[in-house]
C-alpha positions in Angstrom: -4.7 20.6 -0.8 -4.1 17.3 -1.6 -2.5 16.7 -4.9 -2.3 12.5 -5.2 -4.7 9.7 -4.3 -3.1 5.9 -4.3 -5.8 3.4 -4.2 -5.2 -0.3 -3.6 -7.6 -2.7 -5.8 -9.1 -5.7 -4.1 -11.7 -5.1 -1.3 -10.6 -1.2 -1.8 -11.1 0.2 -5.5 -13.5 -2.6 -6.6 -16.6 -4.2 -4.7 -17.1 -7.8 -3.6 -18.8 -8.0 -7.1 -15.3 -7.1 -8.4 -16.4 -3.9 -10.1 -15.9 -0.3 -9.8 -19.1 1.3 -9.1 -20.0 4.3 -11.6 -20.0 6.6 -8.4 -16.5 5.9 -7.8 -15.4 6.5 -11.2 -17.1 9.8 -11.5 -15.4 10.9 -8.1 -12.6 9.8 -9.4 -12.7 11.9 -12.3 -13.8 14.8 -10.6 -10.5 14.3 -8.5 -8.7 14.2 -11.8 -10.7 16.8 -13.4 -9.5 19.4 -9.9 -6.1 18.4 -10.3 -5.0 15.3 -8.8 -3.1 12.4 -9.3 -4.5 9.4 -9.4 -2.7 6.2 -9.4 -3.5 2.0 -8.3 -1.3 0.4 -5.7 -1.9 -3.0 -5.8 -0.3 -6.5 -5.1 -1.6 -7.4 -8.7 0.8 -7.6 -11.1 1.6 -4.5 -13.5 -0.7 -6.3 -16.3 -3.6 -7.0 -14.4 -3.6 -3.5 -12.7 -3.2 -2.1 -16.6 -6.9 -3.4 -16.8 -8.4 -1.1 -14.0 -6.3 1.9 -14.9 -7.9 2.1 -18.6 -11.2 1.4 -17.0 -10.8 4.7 -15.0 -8.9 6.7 -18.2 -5.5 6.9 -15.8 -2.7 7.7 -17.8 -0.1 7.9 -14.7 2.5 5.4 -13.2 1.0 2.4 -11.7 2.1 1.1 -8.2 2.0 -2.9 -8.5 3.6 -6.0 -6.7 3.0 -4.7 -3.6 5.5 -1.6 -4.3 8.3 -3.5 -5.9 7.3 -2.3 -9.5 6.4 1.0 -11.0 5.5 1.5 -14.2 3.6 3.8 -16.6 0.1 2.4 -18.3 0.6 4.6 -21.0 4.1 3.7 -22.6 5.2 0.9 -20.2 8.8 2.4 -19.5 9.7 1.1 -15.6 10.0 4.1 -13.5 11.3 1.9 -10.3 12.1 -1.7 -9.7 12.7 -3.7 -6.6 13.2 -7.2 -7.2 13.9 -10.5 -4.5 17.4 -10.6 -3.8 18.2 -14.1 -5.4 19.9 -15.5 -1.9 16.5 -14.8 -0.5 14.5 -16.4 -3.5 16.4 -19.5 -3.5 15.8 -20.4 0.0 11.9 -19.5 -0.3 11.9 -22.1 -3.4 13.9 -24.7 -1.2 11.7 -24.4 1.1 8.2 -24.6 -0.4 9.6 -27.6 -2.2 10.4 -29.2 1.1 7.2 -27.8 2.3 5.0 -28.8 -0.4 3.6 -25.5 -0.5 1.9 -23.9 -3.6 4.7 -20.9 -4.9 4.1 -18.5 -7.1 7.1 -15.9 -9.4 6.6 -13.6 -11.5 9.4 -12.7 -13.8 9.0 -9.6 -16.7 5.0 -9.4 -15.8 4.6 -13.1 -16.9 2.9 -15.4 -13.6 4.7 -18.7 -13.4 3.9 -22.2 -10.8 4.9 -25.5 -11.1 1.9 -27.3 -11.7 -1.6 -26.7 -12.6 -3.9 -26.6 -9.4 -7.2 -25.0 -8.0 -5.2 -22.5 -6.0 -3.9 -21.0 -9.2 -6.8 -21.3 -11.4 -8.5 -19.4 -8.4 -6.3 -16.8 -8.6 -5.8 -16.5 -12.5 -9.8 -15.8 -12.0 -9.9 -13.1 -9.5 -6.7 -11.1 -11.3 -8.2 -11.8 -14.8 -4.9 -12.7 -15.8 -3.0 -16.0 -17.5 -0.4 -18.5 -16.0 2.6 -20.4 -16.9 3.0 -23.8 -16.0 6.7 -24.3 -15.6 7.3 -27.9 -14.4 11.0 -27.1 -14.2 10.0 -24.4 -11.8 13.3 -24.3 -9.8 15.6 -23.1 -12.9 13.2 -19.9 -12.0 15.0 -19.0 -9.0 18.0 -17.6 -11.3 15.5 -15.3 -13.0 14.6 -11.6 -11.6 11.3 -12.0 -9.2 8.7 -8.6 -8.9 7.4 -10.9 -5.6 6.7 -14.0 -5.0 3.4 -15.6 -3.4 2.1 -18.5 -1.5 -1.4 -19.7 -1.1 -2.8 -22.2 2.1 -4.9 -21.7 4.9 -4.3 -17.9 6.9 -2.8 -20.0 10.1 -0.4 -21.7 8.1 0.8 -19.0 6.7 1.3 -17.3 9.8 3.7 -20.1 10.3 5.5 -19.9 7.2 5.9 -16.1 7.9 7.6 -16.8 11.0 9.7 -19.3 9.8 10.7 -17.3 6.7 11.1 -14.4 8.5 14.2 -16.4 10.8 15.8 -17.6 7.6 15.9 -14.2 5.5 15.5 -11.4 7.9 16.3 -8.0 6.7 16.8 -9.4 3.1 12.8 -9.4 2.4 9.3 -7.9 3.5 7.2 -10.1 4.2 3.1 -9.7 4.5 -0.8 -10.6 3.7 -2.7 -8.9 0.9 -5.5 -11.1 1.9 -5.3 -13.8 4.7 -4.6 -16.8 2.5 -1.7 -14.6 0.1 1.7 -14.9 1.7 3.7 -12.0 0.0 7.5 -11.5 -0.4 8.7 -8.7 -1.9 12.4 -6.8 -1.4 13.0 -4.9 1.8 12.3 -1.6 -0.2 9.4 -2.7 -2.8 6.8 -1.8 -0.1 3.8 0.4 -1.0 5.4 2.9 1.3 8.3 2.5 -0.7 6.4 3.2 -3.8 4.5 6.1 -2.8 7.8 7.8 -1.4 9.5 7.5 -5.1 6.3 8.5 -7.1 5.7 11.5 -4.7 9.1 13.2 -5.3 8.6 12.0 -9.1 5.7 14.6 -9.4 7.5 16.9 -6.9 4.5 16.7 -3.9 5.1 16.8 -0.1 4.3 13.4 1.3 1.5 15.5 3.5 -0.2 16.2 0.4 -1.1 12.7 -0.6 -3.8 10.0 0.5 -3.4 6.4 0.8 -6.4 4.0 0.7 -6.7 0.3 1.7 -8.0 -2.5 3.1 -5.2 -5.1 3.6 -1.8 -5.5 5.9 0.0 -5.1 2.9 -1.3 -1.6 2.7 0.1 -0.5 6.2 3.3 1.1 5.1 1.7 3.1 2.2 -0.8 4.5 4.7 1.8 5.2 7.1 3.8 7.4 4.4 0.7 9.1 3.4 0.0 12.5 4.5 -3.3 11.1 5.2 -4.0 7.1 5.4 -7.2 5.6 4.9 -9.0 2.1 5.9 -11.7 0.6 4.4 -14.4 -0.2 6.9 -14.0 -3.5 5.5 -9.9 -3.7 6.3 -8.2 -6.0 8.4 -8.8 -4.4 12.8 -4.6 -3.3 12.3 -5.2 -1.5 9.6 -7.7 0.7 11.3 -5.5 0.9 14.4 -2.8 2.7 12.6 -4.9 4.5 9.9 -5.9 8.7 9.9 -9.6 7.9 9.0 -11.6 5.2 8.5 -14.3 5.4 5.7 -16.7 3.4 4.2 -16.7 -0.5 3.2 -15.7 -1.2 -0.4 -19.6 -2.0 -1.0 -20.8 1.4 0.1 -18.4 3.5 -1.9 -15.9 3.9 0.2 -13.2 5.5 -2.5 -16.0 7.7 -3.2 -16.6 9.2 0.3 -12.8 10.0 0.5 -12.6 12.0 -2.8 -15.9 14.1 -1.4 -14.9 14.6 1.9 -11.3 15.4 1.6 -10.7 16.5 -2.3 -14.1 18.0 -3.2 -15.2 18.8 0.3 -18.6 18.1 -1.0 -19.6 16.2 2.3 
């Protein structure tokens, strides 16, 4: 039986109307009801996450940057923490200075850019959560980063990945929570990571938990799953690699995993 469900957010948990339909959230409680863990696992930081878990009543450990944080909604303690190595950080800065890219840090759950644009009022919008304008934005790099983001076009990004990836390898992981959200995160913040730790917290077998998503940024977390899950709205890769494919975000998706393989209702 499975004992723990890890459900990403965006394009996974919540539709394109950014809401969690009232058939997922009684499946979910169902799932909670028969015994299992519930948790997010999300590229959002820890206080936007916060937001969906007390819409669903979760009182567990949240999964958030991408893996590199875990921390309880109830009490807030920090069960595990994988921050940028600052070598690593300090080159990314240089170089989206250089590049004239728009960077993003986040240091102690607080969202910090340089400058006020539409990139980040864009995304303040779709997390629900403030920013920090910091105009001296490179005295940042000496402060401990959950992840760090850039927004442009998908195919410049793909470039910037590359590049990135030949100036820091091994120190950094690298990947897309949606095509225009360049994440870096440490080498060991991964969902995957994440799910790892929080399994042997509660003492369950990796076979006996289910990862869902949507994004590239999910791939590691599906791999460590006993069984991994793609949206039928997630990027062709994930689908490749994934155990089962269910349905889109808009057709309940979450919903049809808990009654197929928790409550074996379908």
């Amino acid at each position: 039986m499975y004992k723990m469900l890890a459900i990403d957010i965006d394009d996974t948990l919540i539709n394109d109307a950014k809401e969690i339909t009232e058939g997922t959230k009684q499946a979910l409680a169902e799932a909670i009801a028969h015994g299992v863990t519930v948790t997010l696992a999300t590229g959002r930081m820890y206080a936007s996450a916060k937001q969906l878990a007390a819409q669903l009543e979760l009182n567990v450990p949240l999964i958030t940057y991408n893996g590199s944080l875990v921390k309880n909604s109830g009490d807030g303690r920090i069960l595990y923490e994988q921050c940028v190595p600052k070598e690593a950080a300090s080159v990314i800065f240089d170089y989206c200075e250089r590049n004239g890219l728009h960077l993003q840090t986040y240091y102690d759950d607080v969202l910090y850019v340089k400058e006020d644009n539409d990139k980040i009022k864009a995304y303040s919008e779709l997390s629900k959560i403030p920013y920090t304008v910091y105009p001296d934005f490179a005295e940042l790099v000496h402060k401990p980063s959950s992840k760090l983001l850039i927004i442009d076009d998908p195919a410049r990004l793909d470039e910037v990945a590359s590049e990135l990836r030949s100036l820091i390898e091994g120190q950094v992981h690298i990947t897309k929570s949606k095509p225009h959200f360049l994440e870096i995160i440490h080498h060991q913040g991964t969902k995957g990571d994440a799910l790892r730790y929080l399994a042997q917290q509660f003492g369950y077998d990796l076979s006996q938990t289910i990862a869902i998503g949507d994004g590239w940024n999910d791939r590691e977390m599906l791999e460590a799953a006993g069984l991994g899950v793609a949206m039928g709205n997630a990027v062709a890769g994930l689908k490749e690699i994934a155990d089962y494919v269910t349905l889109s975000n808009n057709e309940d998706g979450v919903k049809h995993v808990v009654d197929k393989f928790i409550l074996q209702t379908v």
